[in-house]
N, C-alpha and C positions, 0 to 999 in steps of 0.2 A: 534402510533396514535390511534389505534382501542382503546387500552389500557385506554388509557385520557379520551377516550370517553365514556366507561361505565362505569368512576369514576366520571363523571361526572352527571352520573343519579340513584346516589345512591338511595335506597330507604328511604322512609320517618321516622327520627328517633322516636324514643318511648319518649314518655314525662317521666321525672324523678319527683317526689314527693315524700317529706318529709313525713312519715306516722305519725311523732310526732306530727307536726304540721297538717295538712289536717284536716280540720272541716267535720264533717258527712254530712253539707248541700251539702257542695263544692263538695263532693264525689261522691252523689248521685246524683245531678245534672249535673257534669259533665263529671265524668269519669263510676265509674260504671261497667268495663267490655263494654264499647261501642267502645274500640278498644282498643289497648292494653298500660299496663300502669306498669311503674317500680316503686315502692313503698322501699325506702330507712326505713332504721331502719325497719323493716315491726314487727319483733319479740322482740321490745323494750321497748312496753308500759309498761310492771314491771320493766323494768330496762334494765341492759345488759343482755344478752342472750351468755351462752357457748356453744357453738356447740361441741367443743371440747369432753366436760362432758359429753354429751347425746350422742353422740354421743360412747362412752367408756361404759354407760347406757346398749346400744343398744346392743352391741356385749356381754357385759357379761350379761342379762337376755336371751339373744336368740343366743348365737353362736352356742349352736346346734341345733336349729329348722331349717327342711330343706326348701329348697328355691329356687326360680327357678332363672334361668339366660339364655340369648340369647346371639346368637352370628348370626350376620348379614350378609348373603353373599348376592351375587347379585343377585341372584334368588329367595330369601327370607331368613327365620329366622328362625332358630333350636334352639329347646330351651333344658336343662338338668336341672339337679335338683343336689343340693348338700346342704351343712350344712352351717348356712350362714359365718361364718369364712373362710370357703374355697373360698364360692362367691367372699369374700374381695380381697383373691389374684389372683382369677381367673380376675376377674374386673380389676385389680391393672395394669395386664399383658395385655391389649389389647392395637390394635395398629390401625391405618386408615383400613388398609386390613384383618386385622382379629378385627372387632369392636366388645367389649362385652358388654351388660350391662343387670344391672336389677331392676326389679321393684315389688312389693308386697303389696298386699292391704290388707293381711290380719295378716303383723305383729306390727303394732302398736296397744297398744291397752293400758290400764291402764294408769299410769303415764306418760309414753312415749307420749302418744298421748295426752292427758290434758294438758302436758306442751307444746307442739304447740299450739293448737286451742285454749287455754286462752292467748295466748299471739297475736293471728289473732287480726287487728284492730279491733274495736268496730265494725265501719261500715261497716264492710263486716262478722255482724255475725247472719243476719237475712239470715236461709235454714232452706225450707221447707220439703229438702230432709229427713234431722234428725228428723221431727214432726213424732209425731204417724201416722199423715194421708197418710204421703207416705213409713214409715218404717213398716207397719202391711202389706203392702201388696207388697211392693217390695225392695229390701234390696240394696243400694245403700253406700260404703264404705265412711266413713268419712275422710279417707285418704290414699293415697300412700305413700311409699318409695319407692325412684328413685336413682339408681346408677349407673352413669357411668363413661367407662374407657377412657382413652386418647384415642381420632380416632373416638369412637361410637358415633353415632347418634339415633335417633327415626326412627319408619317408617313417612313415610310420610301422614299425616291422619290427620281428624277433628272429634271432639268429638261429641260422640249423645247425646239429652237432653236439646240442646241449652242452655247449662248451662253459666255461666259465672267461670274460671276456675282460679286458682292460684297455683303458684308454688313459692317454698321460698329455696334458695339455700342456703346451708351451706358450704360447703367448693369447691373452685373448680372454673373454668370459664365456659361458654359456651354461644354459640351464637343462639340467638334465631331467625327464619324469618314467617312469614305471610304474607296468600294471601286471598283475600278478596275470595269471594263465586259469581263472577261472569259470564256472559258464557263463554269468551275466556278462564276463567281460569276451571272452569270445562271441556271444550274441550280439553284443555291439558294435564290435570290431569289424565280425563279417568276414575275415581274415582268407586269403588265397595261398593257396602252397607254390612254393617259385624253385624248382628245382637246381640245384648246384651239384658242385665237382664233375661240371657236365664236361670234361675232356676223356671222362671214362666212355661215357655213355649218356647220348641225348637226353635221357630223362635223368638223370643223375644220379651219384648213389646218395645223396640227400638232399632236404630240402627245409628253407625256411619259410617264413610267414611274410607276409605283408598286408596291409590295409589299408584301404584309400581316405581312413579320415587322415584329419589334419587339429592335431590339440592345440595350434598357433596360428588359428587362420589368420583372426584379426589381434591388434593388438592395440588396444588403447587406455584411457584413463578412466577414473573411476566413475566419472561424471556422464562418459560416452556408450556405458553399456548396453543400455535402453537399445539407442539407435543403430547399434552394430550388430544386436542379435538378430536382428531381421534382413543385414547386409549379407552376413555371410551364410544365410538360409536355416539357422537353425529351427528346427521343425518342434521340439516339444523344450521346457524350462530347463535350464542351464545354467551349473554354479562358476561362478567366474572365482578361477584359482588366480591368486596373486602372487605373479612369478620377481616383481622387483621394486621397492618403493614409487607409489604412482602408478604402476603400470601391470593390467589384468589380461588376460588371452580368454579369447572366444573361440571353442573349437567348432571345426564343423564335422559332424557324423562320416559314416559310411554309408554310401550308397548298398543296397539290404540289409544295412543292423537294424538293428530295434531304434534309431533315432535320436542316441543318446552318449554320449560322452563322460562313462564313469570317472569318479576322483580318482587323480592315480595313486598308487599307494605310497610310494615314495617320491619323493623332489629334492633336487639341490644343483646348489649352483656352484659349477665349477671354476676356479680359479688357476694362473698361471701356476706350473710345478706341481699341481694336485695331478693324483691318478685316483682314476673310479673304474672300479673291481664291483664286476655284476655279473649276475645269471643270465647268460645269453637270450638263453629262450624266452625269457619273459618279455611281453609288448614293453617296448621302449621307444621315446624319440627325445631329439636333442634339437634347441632354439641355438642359433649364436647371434649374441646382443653385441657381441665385435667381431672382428676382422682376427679371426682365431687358427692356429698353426694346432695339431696334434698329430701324436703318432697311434695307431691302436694296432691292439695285438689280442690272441687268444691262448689257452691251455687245456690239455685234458691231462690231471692227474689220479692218481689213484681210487680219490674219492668221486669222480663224475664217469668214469673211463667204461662202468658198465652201460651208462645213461646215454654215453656218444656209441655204443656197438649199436645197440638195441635201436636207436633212431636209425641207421644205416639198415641196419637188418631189417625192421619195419616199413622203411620207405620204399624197401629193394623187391618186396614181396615175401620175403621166408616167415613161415608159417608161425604164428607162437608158441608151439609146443615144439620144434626143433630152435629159435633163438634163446626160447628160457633155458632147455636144457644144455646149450653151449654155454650161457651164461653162470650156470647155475654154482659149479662150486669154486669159481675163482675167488681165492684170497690174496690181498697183496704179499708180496713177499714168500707167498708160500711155493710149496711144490710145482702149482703151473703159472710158470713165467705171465705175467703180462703180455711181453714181445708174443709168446705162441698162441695166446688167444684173441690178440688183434689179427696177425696173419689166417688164423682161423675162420673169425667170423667177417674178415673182407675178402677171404676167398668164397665165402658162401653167398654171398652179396653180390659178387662180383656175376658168378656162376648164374645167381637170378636174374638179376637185370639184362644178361645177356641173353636165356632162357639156352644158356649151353645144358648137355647132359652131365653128367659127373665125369672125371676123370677114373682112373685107377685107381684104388685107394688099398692105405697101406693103414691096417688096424693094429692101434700102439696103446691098448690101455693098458693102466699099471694094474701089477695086482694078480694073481692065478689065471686060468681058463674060465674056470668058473664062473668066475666074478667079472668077467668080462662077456660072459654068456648070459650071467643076469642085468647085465645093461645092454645089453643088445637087447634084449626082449621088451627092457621096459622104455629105450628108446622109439622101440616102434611102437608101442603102445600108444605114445603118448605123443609122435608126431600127428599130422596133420593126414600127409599123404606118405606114401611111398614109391620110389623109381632105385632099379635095381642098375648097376652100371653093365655093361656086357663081362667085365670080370671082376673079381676080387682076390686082393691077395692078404694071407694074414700077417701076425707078426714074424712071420721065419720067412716070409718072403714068398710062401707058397700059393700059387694059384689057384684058382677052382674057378668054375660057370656057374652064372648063379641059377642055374634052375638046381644044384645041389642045395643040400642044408649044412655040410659041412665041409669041412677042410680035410683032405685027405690024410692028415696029419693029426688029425682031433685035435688042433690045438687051438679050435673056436670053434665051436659050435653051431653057431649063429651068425649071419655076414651082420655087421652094427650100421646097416643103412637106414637114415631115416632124411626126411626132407619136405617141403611144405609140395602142394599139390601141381603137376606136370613142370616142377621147379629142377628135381632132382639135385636139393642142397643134401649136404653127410651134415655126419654129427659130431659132435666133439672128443667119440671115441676113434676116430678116422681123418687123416689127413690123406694128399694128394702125394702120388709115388713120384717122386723126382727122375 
């Protein structure tokens, strides 16, 4: 009876969509990465697509570049390294109890990787990550290779960047689940910050989630549920989600959540040629029930691009009252570039994490004196803290010390320094004098 009953509160499926047909309006309006989304044909807009081929590609330009690979225990993940031909059989050979799998972002590159991302839908090929303004100062993979064996899973984590993420599988099944970013689900998860883009800066200018449960510990039949809840330690009642004809998963908790393993909100199961287009951030993990080949990638376009500053600006240390008002009146398309407020707000990122002083700054707002004399005022208002830099110059180029209040030229008033506390980040009426 228990049984019926948590088949009966499945979680909510994934929408399916034709990626041949899907209009770029329909896309961006409705889907988008705004929860998750299976995208049929996803690698068809030239035609058919042989995975087969590239995959043959793959092994003879790189079988012997070496390559890492994990294997999964219950207390974490050991990873080794081998030549990637080996990877194939070592992968080939996992099982639920010894799961192996791997992943590599930095062997796609030439042809390999051009004939995925020309074949990415249209509209999903506005990223800002690949522009000069976030590739000069922070180096951000254009793609993965993801390979896993029968039994292996992912850890259990959500991605930094608040990126919107895709993955496009080529040969293989596997089941995907998602949990939104809620508090009961964060009190369960228990979740640890894992810092990335650490080639800038040991602590990184971001960071993502992880959690040591496990939603696939055990996996058995319907009949074995009883006696499995108590193998893999579950501490309080537990609905058993039904991920495949026959066949149920027991998870096991987080060591400090609360003990429990919410329904995830969405499930589904992925098949060869499908892509699944998901919100990064949210808790996700993936089961593979075969011997599965995928490529996965990321974007930040117009609609998320404020959500990937503001997590770098947060994680970096900058104050909320200097990133909202960097953030504050970008529109796409309009007057301030996109390009100038990424370089903006990873200059002031960069500037925190470092705990350097400010540079020179060169004050360029639009607009009269005036009107740049009432945003300087309400910029400091409404920072955090304040660090003056040893000089400022304005828009004519002129210098002053800032123990003045103006510009020997009247042609500001006001220096527009603002920045979160002993950070010395500027504002978004001032950039850095070249």
């Amino acid at each position: 009876e228990g049984m019926r009953e948590s088949i009966s509160e499945l979680p909510r499926p994934v929408e399916r969509c034709d990626a041949l047909v899907l209009s770029t309006e329909e896309w961006l309006s409705r889907y988008d990465g705004r929860e998750p989304t299976v995208l049929t044909h996803a690698l068809e807009s030239q035609g058919a697509w042989d995975a087969k081929a590239w995959e043959a590609r793959l092994l003879q330009q790189h079988g012997h570049s070496i390559c890492a690979y994990s294997t999964r225990g219950r207390l974490g993940t050991c990873r080794s390294y081998a030549q990637l031909r080996s990877v194939w059989e070592i992968v080939s050979r996992s099982t639920h109890k010894t799961p192996v799998s791997a992943m590599d972002e930095g062997l796609l590159e030439g042809d390999l990787l051009r004939d995925v991302l020309s074949r990415v839908p249209s509209f999903m090929r506005q990223d800002y990550f690949q522009e000069a303004c976030f590739r000069d100062r922070v180096e951000i993979s254009p793609a993965c290779l993801c390979r896993g064996g029968p039994g292996s899973r992912s850890d259990f984590h959500a991605d930094f960047l608040e990126w919107t993420g895709w993955n496009v599988l080529l040969r293989g099944r596997k089941l995907w689940r998602w949990w939104r970013r809620t508090p009961a689900n964060e009190a369960a998860f228990a979740g640890v910050r894992v810092p990335r883009l650490t080639q800038v800066h040991p602590e990184g200018l971001a960071a993502g989630w992880e959690s040591a449960a496990d939603a696939y510990a055990a996996v058995c039949s319907r009949r074995d549920t009883g006696a499995l809840r108590e193998e893999v330690g579950v501490q309080s009642a537990m609905k058993v989600v039904v991920a495949a004809p026959g066949d149920a998963f027991l998870g096991r908790p987080a060591p400090g959540g609360d003990g429990s393993i919410p329904e995830p909100d969405f499930e589904t199961l992925q098949l060869p040629g499908e892509m699944v287009v998901f919100p990064g951030h949210w808790w996700h993990q993936v089961y593979h029930y075969e011997d599965t080949l995928a490529v996965a990638s990321q974007y930040c376009n117009d609609r998320i691009l404020l959500d990937c500053l503001r997590h770098v600006l947060e994680w970096c240390g900058v104050g909320t009252g200097a990133s909202e008002v960097l953030l504050a009146d970008y529109a796409p398309r309009g007057r301030r570039p996109a390009q100038r407020l990424i370089e903006e707000a990873l200059e002031l990122a960069l500037a925190a994490r470092r705990g350097l002083p400010p540079p020179l700054l060169l004050c360029s707002p639009p607009g009269p004196p005036w009107q740049a004399a009432r945003r300087a005022r309400s910029l400091n208002r409404r920072a955090v803290g304040m660090r003056v830099p040893a000089a400022l110059s304005c828009s004519r180029r002129h210098r002053w010390p800032p123990s003045t209040r103006r510009c020997r030229c009247r042609c500001l008033r006001e220096p527009a320094v603002i920045g979160a506390v002993g950070r010395g980040m500027v504002s978004r009426s001032v950039r850095p004098v070249a």
